[in-house]
N, C-alpha and C positions, 0 to 999 in steps of 0.2 A: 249291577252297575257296569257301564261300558265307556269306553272312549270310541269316537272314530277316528277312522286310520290318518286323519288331515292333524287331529291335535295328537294323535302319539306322533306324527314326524316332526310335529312342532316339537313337542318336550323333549325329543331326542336329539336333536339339534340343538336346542338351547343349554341340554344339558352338556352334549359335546364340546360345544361353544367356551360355556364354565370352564372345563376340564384345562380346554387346550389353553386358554389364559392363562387359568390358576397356577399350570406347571410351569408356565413360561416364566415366571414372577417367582415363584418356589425350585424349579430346577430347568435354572436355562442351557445347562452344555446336554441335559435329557434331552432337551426340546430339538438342542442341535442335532444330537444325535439321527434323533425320529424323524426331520426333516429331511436332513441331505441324507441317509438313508434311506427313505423311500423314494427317492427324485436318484437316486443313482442306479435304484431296480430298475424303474419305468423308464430308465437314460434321458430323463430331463438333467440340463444344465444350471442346477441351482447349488449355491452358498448361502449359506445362511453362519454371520459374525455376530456370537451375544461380549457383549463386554463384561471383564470379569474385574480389568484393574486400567486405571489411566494416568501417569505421568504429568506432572505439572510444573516441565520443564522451564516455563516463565518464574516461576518464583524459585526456583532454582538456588543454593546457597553456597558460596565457597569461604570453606572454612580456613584458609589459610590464605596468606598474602602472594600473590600472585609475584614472579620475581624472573626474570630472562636469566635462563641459563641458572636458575633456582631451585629450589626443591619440588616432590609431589606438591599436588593441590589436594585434600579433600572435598568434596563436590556432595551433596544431599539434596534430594530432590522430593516433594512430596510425592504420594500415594495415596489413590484411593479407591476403595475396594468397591464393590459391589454383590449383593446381596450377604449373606451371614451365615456362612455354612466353614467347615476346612477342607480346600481342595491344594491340588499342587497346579501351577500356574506355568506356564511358557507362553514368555512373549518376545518381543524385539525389546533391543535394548534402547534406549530412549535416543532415538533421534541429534544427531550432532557429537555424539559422544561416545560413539562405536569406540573409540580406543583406549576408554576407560576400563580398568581391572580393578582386584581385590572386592568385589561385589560383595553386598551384604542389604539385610530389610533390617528396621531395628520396629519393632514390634511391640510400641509402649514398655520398653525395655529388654525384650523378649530379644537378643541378636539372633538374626537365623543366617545361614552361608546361605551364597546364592551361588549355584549351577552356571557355566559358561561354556558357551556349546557355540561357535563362530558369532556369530550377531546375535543367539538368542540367549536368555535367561531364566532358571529356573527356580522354583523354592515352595516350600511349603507354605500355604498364603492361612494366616485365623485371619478370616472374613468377618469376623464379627468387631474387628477392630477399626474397621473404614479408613482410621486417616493414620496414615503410617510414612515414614520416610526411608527409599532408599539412600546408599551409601555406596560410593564409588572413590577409588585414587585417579586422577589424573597426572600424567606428566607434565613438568612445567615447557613455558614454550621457549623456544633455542635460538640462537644466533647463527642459521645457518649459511651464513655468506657473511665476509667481513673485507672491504675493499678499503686502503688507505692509501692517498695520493699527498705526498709531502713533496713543498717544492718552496723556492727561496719569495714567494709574491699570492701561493694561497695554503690552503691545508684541507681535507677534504678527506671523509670517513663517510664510509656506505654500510649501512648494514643491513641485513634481510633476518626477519625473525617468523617465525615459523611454530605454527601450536594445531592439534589436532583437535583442542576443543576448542568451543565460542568461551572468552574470559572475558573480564572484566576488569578495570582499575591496574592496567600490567603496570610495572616499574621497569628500567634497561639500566643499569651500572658500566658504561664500558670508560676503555681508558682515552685519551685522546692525548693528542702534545702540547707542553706548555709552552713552548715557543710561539705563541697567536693568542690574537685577542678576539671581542666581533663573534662569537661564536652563536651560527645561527641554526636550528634545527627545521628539517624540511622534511613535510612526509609526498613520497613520491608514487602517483597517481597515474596511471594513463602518460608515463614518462612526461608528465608534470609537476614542479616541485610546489606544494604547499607549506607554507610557516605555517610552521606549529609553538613555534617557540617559548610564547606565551601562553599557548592553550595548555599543549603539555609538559610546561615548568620548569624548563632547562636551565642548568646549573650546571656551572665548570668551575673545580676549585681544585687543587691540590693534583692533575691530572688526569682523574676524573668526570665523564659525562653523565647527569645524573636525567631523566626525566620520566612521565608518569600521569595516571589518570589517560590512560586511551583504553581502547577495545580493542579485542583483536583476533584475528584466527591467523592469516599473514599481513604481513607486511613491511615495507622497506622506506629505512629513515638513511635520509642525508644530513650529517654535521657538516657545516663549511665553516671557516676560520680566514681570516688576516694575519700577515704577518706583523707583531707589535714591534714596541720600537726600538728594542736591543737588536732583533732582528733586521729590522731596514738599514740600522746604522751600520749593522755588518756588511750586508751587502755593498754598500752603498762604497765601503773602502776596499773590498776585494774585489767589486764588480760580478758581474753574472746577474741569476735569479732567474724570475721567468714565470708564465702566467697558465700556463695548463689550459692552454682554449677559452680561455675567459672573453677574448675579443679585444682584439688590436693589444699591441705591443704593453703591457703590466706597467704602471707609476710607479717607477724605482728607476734609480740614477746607477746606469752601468758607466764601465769604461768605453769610451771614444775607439779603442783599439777592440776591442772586443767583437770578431763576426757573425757569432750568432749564440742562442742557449737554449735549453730544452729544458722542458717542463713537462712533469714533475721530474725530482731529480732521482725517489725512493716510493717505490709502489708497493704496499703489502699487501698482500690473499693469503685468507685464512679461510678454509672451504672444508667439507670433507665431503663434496661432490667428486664424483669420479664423469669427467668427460670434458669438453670444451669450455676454453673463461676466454675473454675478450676482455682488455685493459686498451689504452690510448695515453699516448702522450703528444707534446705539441712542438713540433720546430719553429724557431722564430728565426728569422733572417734580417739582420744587424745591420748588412754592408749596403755599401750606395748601390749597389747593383747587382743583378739575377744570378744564384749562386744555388749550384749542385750539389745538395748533399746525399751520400752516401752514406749506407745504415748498414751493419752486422750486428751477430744476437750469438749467444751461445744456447745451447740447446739440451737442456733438461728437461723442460716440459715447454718451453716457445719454440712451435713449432713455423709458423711462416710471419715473413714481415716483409711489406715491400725492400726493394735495394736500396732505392735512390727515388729523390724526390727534386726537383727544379722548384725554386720560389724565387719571385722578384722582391725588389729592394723593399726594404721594412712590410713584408707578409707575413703569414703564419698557415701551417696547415698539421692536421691533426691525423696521427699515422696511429692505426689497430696494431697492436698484442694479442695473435693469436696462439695461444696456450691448449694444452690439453693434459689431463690428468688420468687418463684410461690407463689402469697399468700399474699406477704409483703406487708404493705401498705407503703406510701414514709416515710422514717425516717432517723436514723439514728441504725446501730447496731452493737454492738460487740461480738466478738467471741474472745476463747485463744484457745490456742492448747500448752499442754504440754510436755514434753519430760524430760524422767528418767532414771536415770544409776542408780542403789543403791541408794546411801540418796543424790545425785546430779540431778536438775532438774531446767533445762530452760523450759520459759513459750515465747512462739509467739503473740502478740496479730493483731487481725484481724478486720478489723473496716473496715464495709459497710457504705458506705452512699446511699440510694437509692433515687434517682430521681423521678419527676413524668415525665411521657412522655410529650414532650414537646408539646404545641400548636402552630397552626398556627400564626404568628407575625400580628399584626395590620395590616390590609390595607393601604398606603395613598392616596392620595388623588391627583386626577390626578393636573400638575402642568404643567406650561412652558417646554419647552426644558432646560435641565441644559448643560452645555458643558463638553464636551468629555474627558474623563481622559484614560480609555483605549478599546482599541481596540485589537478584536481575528479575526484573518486572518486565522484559522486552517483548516477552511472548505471549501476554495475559489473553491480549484479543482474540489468538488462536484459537486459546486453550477455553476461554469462553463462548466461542462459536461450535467448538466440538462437545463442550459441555450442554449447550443446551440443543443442539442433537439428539445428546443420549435422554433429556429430560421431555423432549417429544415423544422418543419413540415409548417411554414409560408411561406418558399421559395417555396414545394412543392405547398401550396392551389394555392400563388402565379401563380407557373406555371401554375396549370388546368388554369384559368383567361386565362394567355395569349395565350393558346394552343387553348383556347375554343374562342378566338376572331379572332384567328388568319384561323380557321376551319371556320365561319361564314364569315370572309370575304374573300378566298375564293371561297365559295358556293357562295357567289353575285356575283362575278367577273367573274365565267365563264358563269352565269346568263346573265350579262349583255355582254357581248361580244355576247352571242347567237341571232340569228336573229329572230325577230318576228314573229310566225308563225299566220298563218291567215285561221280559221276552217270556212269551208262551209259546207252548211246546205242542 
């Protein structure tokens, strides 16, 4: 009995065929191996990526209440494995959330540490567990910029909050002054102000600004306020006050004698930037006719301000604070800025508080599963577009498999239907 040389290349192929699937399927980092190992003798440029574990950072979980200038977040992400062997794994660490620490797998109760090596991650993977969750801390996100402009006709708090991961459902607790009413929240966009006020639940009571329900990685909220009406009626008998660029002369009844006022009267920064701030405040001009005022500053950290400004009769123009912090060490400091007409002179005062840059928060300490408070769905579409990716390129090896069994048998079938030939000598 013999074969010809056409069907043994056949069954040698088909059987090759088999081979190079079945390992693919059974030991895909061999497969990688054998791949980009032979394409790097003959210096072909090829990679070849088998997936071993995928991230499914859409459903994502944060196990603690998200809170500005609050505690860690706990953060859990699913996992899931592929094929069902134990290898040790290094990957990146999941997308958006590089600045996450205390890493760990929880492994159907199993905790294992996980390895951190700059962006990557490492850990002993049982693949036969498929669906598994990592566990990360997060920092909570910060209030790094705080700008208050207090004046006798508005009130006005700026804040900039700042988080290195995507959150969800944040809360902001800051304090504001009870001197105003009207309090309206504005989130500012493209140095445009949007209310928010009712979207995200602002609440002023006792001091306190409370609001809540946004998203966030950065961003910057404006509180504005009124003066209520303990305050108008003070004004109203001492005279002054003033409107901080609001536009045209502020509705409050000054004295008849009185030549002009500046707004705001008290600026706060609370920063712990190191380098150039920019503040403004606004001269109003009172008298029936065009009058020069002259400006001095003391010099802490304000370093230039124009001298002198010309306005005509009931105008107003808005003069820069330019500051700089390069240098300071954390404290506290103050500046004035004054403004003169003749023997009349308002004084601004300016008061930095500097920060020190903040550190990374404690680590804890890996724990149980805590249950589930909320859940981000944002990313599902992604993460199902790259899921069914990986279930093509399975369907394809799949096919080689059946193509390559289905070619091998075949080759035996018209093998054996063939009649025995019998060689004489």
């Amino acid at each position: 009995m013999s074969l010809r040389k056409d069907k043994i290349f056949l069954i040698t192929i088909s059987v090759m065929l088999l081979l190079l699937a079945s390992s693919t399927l059974l030991f895909p980092s061999m497969t990688n191996s054998i791949i980009t190992g032979l394409a790097s003798i003959i210096g072909l440029p090829v990679t070849l990526n088998i997936t071993h574990v995928s991230f499914d950072t859409g459903n994502r979980e944060q196990l603690d209440p998200v809170i500005v200038n609050g505690n860690n977040i706990t953060i859990r992400i699913p996992v899931t494995y592929y094929d069902n062997i134990t290898m040790n794994i290094t990957t990146n660490k999941p997308t958006g959330f590089e600045c996450g620490y205390d890493w760990y797998i929880n492994e159907s109760g199993n905790i294992k540490s996980v390895i951190v090596n700059g962006t990557n991650i490492s850990w002993e993977a049982d693949k036969s567990v498929k669906n598994t969750y990592l566990y990360f801390e997060a920092p909570p996100p910060l209030i790094i910029s705080e700008v208050t402009y207090t004046g006798d006709s508005y009130y006005e708090k700026t804040i900039t909050i700042s988080s290195c991961c995507a959150l969800i459902n944040v809360s902001v607790n800051v304090s504001v002054s009870e001197d105003y009413e009207d309090y309206t929240l504005y989130l500012i966009e493209n140095n445009t102000l949007i209310n928010k006020t009712g979207e995200y639940h602002l609440q002023v009571s006792n001091g306190r600004a409370t609001f809540y329900s946004f998203n966030l990685s950065n961003k910057t909220f404006r509180i504005q306020a009124t003066p209520n009406a303990t305050l108008v009626e003070r004004v109203i008998r001492v005279g002054g006050g003033g409107g901080g660029g609001r536009g045209g002369i502020p509705m409050l009844n000054y004295t008849p004698t009185q030549p002009f006022f500046v707004e705001p009267n008290y600026i706060s920064i609370i920063t712990s930037a190191q380098g150039p701030l920019k503040a403004n405040i606004t001269i109003y001009n009172l008298r029936g006719e065009e009058k020069t005022f002259n400006i001095s500053f003391t010099t802490n950290f304000i370093y230039d301000m124009r001298s002198s400004i010309t306005l005509p009769h009931k105008d107003f123009a808005e003069i820069p604070i330019y500051m700089d912090t390069t240098g300071l060490e954390p404290g506290d400091y103050t500046d004035y800025v004054y403004v003169r007409s003749g023997d009349t002179e308002e004084r601004v005062t300016v008061n930095l508080e500097l920060l020190e840059a903040e550190e990374e928060a404690e680590e804890k300490t890996p724990v149980q599963e805590q249950p589930k408070q909320i859940i981000i769905g944002e990313e599902k579409e992604q993460v199902t577009r790259e899921m069914g990716v990986k279930k093509k390129s399975a369907m394809l090896t799949l096919l080689l498999v059946i193509s390559s069994l289905l070619l091998l048998a075949g080759v035996v079938f018209l093998y054996l239907r063939k009649k025995t030939k019998i060689i004489r000598y």
